[in-house]
N, C-alpha and C positions, 0 to 999 in steps of 0.2 A: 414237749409238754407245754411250753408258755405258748407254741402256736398253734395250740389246740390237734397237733396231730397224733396223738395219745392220751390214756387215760390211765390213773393208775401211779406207781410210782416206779421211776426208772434204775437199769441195772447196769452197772457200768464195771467193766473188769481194766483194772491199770497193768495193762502188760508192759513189762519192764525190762532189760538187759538183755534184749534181744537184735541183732545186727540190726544196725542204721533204726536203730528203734529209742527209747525214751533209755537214757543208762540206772543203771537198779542204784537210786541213791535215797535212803533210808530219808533223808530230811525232804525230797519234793513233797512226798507222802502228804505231809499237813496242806500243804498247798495244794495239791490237786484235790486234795476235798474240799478245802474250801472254793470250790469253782462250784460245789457242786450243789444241786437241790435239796432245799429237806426232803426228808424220805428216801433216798436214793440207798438204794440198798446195792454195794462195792466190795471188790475185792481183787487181791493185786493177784497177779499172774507174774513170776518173775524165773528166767530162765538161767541159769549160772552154775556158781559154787557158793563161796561163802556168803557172798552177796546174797543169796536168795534167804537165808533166814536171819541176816539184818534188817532184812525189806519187810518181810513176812511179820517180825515183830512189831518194827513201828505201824503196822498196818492191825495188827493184833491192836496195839496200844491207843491208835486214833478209832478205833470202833470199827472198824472192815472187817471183812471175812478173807480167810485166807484158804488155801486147796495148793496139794502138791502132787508130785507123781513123778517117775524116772526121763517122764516126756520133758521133764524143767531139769533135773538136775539129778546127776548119779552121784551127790558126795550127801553126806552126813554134817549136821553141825562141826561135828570135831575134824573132820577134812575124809574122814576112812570113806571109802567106796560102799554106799547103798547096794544090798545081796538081792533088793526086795523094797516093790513099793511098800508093803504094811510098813520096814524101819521108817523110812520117810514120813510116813503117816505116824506113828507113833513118836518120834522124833517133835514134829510138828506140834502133834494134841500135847508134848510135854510143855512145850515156849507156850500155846494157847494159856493150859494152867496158871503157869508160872508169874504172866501177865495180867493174872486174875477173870481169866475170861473161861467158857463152859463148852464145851464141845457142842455140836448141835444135833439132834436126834435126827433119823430119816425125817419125821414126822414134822419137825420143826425147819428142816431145808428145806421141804416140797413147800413149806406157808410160806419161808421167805422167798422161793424164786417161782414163787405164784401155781404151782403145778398143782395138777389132781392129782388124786390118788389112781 
């Protein structure tokens, strides 16, 4: 964007805890935002167990978006083995709450990652 090769505001996804990759540690989080442009619209990607919804919260808690799915991670907060991406996903939308933050509608994900209807 500063060298004029885009327009718009940038998306940037922190994938984390993945082999020979960046390790899922809940405190870089503030740091790698702070590298980052106003406007950039992030969210971490993190592959594991329990790591992943340490990560997923301070990422909730610094203002990012967060996404799960059985492709990152088959366990549960509590360690039990995921039956089913909805638990994950409902698991997740619960730490979004609890962090004080809102779920996002279809209609409000398509505005944030620029898409049409």
């Amino acid at each position: 964007k500063k060298a004029g090769m885009f327009q718009g505001d940038p998306h940037i996804s922190l994938v984390m805890g993945v082999a020979s990759g960046q390790p899922a540690k809940p405190e870089w989080v503030p740091l790698l935002k702070g590298e980052m442009l106003p406007g950039t619209h992030w969210q971490v990607i993190c592959v594991g167990r329990k790591e992943v919804w340490d990560l997923q919260r301070k990422a909730l808690e610094e203002g990012g978006n967060v996404r799960t799915g059985l492709e990152d991670t088959f366990y549960l907060p509590n360690g039990d083995r995921a039956g089913s991406n909805g638990e994950l996903v409902e698991a997740l939308a619960k730490i979004t709450r609890e962090v004080g933050r809102e779920i996002a509608t279809a209609e409000e994900a398509r505005r944030i990652l620029g898409l049409k209807r």
